[in-house]
VEXMIDREN-810402 format. One record per atom (N, C-alpha, C, O): x, y, z. Coordinates in pm, whole numbers, plus 32768, in hexadecimal, padded with zeros to 4 digits. Example, Ala and Ser with C-alpha at 12.3 -4.5 7.8 and 13.67 -1.06 7.14 Angstrom:
85277DC7830C84CE7E3E830C85287EB6830C85907EB4834E85057F1F82C485577F9682CA850A80038313853D80728324
% end
This chain:
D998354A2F97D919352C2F55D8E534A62F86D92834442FA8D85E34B42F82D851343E2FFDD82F33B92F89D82B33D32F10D821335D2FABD7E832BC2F5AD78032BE2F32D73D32FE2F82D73132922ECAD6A932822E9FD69A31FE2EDCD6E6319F2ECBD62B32032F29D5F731652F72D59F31042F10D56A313B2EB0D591309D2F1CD589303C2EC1D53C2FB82F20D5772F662F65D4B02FC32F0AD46E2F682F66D4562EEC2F3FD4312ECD2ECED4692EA52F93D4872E0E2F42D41F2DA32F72D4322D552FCFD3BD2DA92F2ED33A2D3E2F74D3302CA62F54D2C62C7C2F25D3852C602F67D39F2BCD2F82D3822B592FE0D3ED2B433019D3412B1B3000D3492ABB304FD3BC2A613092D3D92A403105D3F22A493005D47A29EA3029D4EA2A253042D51E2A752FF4D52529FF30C8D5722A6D3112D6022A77309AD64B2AD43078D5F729CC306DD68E29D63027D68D2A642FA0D6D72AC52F8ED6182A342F5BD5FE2AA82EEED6132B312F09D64B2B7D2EBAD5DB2B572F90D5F92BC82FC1D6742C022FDFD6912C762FC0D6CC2BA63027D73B2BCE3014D7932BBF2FACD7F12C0E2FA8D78A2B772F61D7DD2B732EC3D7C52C022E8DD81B2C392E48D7452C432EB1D6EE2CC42E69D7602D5D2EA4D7932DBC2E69D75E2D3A2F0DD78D2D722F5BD8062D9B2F67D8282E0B2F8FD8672D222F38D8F02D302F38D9252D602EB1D9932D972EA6D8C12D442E36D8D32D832DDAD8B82E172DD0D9092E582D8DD84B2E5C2E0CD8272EC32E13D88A2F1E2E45D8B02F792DFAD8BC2F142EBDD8F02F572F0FD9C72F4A2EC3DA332F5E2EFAD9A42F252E46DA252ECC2E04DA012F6F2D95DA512FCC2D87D9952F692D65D96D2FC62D27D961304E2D3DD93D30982CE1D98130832DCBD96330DD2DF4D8F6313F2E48D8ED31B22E71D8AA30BE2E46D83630E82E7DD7F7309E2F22D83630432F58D77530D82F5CD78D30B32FD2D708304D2FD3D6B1304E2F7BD70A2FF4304AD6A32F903039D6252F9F3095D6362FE530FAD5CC2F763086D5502F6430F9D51A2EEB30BDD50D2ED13045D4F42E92313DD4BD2E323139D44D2E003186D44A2E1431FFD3CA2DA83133D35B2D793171D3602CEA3125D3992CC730BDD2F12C8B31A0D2EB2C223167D26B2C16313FD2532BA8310ED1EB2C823144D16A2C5E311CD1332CF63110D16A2D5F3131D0B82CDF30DAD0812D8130C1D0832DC53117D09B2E3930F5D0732DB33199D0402DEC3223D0C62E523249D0C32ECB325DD16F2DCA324FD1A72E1E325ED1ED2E8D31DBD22F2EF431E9D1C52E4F316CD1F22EAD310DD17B2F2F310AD1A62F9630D6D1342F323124D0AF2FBE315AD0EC301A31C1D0F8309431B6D11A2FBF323ED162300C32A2D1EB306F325FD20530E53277D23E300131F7D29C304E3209D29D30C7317AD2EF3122316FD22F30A8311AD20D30F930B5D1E6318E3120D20B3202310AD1AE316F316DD16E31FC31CDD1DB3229320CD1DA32A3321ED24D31E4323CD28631F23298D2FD32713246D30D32E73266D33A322831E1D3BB324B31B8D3A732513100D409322C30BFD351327130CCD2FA327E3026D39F32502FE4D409328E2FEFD38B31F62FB5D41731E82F78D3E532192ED8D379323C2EA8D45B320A2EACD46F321A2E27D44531DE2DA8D42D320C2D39D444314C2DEAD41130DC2D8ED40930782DDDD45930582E34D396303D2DBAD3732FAE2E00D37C2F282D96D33F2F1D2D2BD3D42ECB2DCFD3EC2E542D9AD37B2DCF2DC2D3922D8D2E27D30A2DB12D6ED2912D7C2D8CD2802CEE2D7ED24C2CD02D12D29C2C8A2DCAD2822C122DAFD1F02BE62DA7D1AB2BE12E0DD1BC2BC02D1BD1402B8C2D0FD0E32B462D8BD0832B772DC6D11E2ACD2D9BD1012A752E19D1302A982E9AD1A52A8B2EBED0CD2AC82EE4D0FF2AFB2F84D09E2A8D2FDCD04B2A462FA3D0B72A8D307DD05F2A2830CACFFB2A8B30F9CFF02AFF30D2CFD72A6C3126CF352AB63155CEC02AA930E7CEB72A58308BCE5E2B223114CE0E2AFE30ACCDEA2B653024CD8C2B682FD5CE722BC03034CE7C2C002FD2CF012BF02F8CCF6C2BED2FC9CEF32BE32EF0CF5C2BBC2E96CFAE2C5B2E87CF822CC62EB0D03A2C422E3CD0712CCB2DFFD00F2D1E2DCCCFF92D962DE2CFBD2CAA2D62CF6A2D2C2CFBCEE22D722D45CE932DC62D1BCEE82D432D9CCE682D782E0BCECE2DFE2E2CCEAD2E712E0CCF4D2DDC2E70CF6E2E6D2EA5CF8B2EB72E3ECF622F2A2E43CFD62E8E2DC9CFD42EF22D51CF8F2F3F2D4CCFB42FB32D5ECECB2F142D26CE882F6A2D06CE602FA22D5DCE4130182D4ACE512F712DCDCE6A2FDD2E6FCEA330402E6ACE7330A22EA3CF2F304E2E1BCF9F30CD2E4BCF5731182DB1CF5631932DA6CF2930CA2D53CF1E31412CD1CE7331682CE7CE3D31AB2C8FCE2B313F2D51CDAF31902D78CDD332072DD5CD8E326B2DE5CE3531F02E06CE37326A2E8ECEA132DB2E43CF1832D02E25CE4333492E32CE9633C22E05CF0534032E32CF3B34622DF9CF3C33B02ED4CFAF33F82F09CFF933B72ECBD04E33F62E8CCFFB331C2EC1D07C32BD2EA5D05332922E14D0A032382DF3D00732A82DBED006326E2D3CD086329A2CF7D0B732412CB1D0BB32F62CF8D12C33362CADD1B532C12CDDD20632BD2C81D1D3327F2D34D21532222D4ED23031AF2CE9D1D931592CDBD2AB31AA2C9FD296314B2C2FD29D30A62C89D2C2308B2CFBD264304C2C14D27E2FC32C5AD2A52F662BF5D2722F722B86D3052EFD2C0CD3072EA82BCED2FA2E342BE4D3342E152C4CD2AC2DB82B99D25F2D512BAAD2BF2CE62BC9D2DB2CD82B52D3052C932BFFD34A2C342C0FD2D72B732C27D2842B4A2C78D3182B3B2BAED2A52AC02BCBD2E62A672B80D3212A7F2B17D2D729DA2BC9D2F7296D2B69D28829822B0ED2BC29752A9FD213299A2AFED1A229A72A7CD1B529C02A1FD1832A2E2A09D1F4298E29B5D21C29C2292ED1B629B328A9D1E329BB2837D119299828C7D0DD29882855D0CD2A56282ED0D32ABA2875D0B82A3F279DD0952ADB2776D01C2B1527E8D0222B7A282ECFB72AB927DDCF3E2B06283ECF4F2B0528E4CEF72B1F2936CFCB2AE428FBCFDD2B1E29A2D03A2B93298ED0412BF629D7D09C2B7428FBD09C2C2F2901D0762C972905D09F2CFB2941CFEC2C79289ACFD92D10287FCF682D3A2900CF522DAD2926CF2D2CC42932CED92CB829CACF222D0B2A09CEE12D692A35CFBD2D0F2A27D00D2D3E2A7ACFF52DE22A50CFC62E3B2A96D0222DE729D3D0232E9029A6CFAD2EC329A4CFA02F3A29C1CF4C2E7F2985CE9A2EC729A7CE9B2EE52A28CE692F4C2A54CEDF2E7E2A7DCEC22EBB2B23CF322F572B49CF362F8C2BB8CF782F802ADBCFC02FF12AE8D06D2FCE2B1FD0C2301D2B47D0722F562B12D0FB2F132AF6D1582FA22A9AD1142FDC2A45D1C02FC42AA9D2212FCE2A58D2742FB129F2D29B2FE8298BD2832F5B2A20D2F22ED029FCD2BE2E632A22D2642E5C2A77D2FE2DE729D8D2DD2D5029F8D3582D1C2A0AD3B32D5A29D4D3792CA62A54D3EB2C742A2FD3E72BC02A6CD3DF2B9E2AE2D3ED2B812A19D3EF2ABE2A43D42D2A982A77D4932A932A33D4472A5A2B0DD4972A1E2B24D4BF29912AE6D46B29402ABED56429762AE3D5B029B32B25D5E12A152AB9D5C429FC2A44D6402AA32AE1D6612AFF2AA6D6E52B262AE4D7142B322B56D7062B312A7CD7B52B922AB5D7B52BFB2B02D75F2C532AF9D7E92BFC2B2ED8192C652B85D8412CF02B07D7F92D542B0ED8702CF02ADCD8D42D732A6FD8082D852A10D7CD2DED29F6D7E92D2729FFD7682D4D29F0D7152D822A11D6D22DC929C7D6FA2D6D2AA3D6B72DAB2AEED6E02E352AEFD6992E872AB4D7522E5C2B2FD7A02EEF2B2DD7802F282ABFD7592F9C2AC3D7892EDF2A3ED7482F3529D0D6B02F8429E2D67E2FF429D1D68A2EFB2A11D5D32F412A07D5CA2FA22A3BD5A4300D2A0BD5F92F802AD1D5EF30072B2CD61430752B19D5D030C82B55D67330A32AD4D6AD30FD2AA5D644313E2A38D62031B42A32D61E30D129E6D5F1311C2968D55431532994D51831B6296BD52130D52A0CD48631172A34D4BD31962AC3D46B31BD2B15D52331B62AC5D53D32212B20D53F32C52AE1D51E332D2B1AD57632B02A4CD57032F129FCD4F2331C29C1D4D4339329C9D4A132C42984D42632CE2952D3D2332829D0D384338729C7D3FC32EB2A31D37E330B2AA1D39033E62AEED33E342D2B29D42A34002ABBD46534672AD8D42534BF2A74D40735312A9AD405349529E1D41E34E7297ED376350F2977D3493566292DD33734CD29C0D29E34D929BFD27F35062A2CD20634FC2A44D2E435512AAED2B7359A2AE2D2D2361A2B51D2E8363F2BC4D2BC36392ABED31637032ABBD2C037382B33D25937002B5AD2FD37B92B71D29C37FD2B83D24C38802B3FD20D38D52B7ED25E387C2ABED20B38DD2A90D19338822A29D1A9382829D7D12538B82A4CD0B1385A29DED0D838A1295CD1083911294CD0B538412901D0A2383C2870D02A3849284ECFC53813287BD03E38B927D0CF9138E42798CFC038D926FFD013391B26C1CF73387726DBCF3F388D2659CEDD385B2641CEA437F52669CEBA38CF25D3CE3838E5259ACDE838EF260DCE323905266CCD5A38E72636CD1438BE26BACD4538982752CD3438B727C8CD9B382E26EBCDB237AA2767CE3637E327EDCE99381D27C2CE2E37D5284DCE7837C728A1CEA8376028E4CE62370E291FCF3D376228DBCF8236E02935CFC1371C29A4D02A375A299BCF83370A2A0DCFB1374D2AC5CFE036B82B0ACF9E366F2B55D07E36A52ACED0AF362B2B2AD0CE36192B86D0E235A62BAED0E336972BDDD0B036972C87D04736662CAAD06636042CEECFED366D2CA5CF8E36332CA5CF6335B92C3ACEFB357C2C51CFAF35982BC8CFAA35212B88CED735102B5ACE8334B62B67CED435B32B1ACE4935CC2AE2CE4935E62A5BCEB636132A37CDF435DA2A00CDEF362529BFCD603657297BCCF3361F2977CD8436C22950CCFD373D2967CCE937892909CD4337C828D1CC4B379028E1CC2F380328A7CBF5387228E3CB87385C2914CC1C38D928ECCBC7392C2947CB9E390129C4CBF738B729EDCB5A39082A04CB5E38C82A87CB1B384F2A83CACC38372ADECB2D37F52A21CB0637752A0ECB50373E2A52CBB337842A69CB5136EC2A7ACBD036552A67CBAF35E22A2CCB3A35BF2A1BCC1035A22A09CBD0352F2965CC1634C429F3CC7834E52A37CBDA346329FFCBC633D72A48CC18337A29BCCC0B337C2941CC55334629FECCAC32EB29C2CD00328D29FBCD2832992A6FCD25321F29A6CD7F31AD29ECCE0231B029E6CE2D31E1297ECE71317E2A4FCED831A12A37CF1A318E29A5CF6431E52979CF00312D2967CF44312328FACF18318B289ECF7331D82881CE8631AE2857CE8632182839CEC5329A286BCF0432DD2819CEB832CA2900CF19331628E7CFAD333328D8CFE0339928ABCFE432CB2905D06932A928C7D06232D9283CD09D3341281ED01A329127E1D04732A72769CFFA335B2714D01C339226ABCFAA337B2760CF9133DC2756CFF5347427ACCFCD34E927A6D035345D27D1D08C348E2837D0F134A927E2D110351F27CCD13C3433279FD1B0341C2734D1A7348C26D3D1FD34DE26B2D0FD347B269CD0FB34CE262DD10B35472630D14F358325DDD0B9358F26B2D092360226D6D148363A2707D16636B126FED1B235CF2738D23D36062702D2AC35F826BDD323361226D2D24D35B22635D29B35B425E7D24B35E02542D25C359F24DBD2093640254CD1D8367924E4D1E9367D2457D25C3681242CD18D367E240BD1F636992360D21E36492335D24A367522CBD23735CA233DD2D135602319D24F34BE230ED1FC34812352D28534BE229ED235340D2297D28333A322C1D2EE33792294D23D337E2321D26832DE2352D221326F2312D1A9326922F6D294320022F9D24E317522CDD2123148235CD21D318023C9D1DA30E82340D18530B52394D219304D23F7D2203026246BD2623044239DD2BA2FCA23F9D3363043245BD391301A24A2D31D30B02449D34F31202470D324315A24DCD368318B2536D26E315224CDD225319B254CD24231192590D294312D25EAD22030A02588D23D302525DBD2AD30212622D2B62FE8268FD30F306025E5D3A8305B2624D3E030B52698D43530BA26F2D36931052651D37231D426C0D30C31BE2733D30B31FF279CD2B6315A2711D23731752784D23C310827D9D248311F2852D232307827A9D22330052802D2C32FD52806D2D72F872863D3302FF027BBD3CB2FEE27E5D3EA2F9C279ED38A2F512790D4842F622735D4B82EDF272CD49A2E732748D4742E6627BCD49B2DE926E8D4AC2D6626F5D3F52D492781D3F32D0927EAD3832D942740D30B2D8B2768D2B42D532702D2792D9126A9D2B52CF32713D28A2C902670D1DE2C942686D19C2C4726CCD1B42CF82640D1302D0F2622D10F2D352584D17A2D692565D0C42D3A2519D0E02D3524C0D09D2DC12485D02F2DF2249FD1132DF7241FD0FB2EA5242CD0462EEF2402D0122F5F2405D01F2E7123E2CF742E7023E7CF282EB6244DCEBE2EF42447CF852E9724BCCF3A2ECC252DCF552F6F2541CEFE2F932590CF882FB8252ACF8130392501CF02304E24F6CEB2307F2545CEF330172464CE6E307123FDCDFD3035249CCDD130A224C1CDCB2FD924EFCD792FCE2529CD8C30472593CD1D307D2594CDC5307525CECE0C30C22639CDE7315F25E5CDA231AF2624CE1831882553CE2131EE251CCD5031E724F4CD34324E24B6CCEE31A42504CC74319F24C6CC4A31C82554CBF0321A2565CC90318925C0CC4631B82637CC53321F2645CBE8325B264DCCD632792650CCD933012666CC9033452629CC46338D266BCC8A3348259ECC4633842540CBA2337C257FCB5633DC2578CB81330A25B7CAF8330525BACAD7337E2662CA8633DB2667CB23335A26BFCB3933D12719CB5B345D270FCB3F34B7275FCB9B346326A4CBC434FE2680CB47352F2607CB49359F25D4CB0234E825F0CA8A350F257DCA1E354525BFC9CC35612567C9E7356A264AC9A335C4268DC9B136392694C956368B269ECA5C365A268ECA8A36CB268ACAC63719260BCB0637822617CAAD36DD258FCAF736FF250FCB6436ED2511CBA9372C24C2CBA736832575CC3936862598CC713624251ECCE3363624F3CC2B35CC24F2CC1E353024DCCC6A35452439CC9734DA2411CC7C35B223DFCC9B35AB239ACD5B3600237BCD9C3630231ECD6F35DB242CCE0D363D242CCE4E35BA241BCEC435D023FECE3535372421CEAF34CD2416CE8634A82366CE1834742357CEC134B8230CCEC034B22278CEF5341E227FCF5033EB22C0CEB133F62239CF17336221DECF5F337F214ACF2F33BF20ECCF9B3361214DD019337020D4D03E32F32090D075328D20BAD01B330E2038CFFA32721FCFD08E32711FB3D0EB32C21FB0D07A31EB1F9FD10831A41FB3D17D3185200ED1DE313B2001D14731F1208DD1A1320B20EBD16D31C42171D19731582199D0F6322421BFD0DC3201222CD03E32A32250CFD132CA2226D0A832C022B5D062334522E8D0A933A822F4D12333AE22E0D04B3413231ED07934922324D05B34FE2356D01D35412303D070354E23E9D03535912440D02F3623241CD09B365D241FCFCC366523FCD00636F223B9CF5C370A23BDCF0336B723A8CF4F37A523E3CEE9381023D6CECC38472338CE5C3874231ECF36384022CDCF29383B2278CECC37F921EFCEFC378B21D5CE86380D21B7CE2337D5214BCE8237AD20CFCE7D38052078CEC7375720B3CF06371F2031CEEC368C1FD6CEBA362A200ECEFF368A1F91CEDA36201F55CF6E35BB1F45CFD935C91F09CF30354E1F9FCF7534E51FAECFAA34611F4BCFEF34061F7B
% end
């Protein structure tokens, strides 16, 4: 069974290899760039599995430039990424996850940490994409194509919405707290405050309200939300 590759977009050669020696410690295999150009080449070259994203690159495009680069282009958006940055204020996080970030993570960071993330955004990123689409009610989720559809619509959306619309559409029926969808969608130890849901859950709603879709994510008082085709009182 072959290695899941693990692209490592760093500047600093030492970081890179610390990345590297842990990775390949972990089981997994490495690719390396020192700027967007060659991390483009080798995203085309060899589509890894996950890309390891350092905020600050040289040239004249940053990480979060190529981020939202790879989550505009419909071949490689499905590629998870995670944000690596000395930047630790809240608003270069969630900057990071609006640009379709995965994960965040501050330097400096552990190593046994890191392996966690990856693991857990390797998981997340597997479980969202089956190959059979999901239908309920109206809506269609075709994660081969990483669409989703009513009829021969397609609903335009941002990665994070569909992330978290994605979640729901497979995990039906079942109320999540808000510090729950935070945990399932943007991952562990991602310090954003579970507020940001309900902004994320108003947008969908406001995109899925063209199509009568807008009333399949229920809120559940006291709880959170709740994805279901069903009409109940919450």
């Amino acid at each position: 069974m072959s290695k899941e590759q693990i692209l490592i977009v760093e500047d600093e050669a030492a970081i890179r290899e610390m990345v590297v020696m842990t990775l390949e410690m972990a089981g997994f295999d490495s690719l390396q760039a020192a700027d967007v150009s060659e991390a483009h080449q080798q995203v085309v070259d060899h589509r890894p599995a996950l890309i390891l994203l350092d905020w600050m690159l040289p040239g004249d495009k940053s990480g979060i430039d190529f981020c939202r680069m790879l989550k505009n282009d419909a071949l490689l958006s499905e590629i998870p990424v995670i944000m690596l940055t000395a930047k630790s204020e809240e608003d270069s996080k969630v900057h990071g996850l609006d640009a379709g970030a995965d994960d965040y993570m501050t330097k400096p960071f552990s190593t046994r940490e890191l392996i966690s993330r990856i693991k857990a955004v390797l998981r997340r990123s597997s479980a969202l994409s089956g190959d059979k689409p999901i239908n309920i009610g109206k809506l269609t989720l075709d994660a081969k194509s990483q669409r989703f559809m009513v009829g021969d619509n397609i609903i335009d959306m941002g990665p994070t919405e569909y992330r978290l619309l994605a979640f729901f559409m497979s995990h039906p029926e079942r109320a999540y707290t808000r510090a729950q969808l935070l945990d399932q969608v943007w991952g562990g130890n991602v310090y954003i405050e579970d507020r940001t849901i309900d902004v994320h859950v108003k947008r969908l709603r406001t995109l899925l309200r063209p199509y009568d879709c807008d009333t399949l994510i229920q809120t559940v008082r006291g709880t959170g939300y709740r994805f279901s085709s069903r009409i109940e009182n919450s």
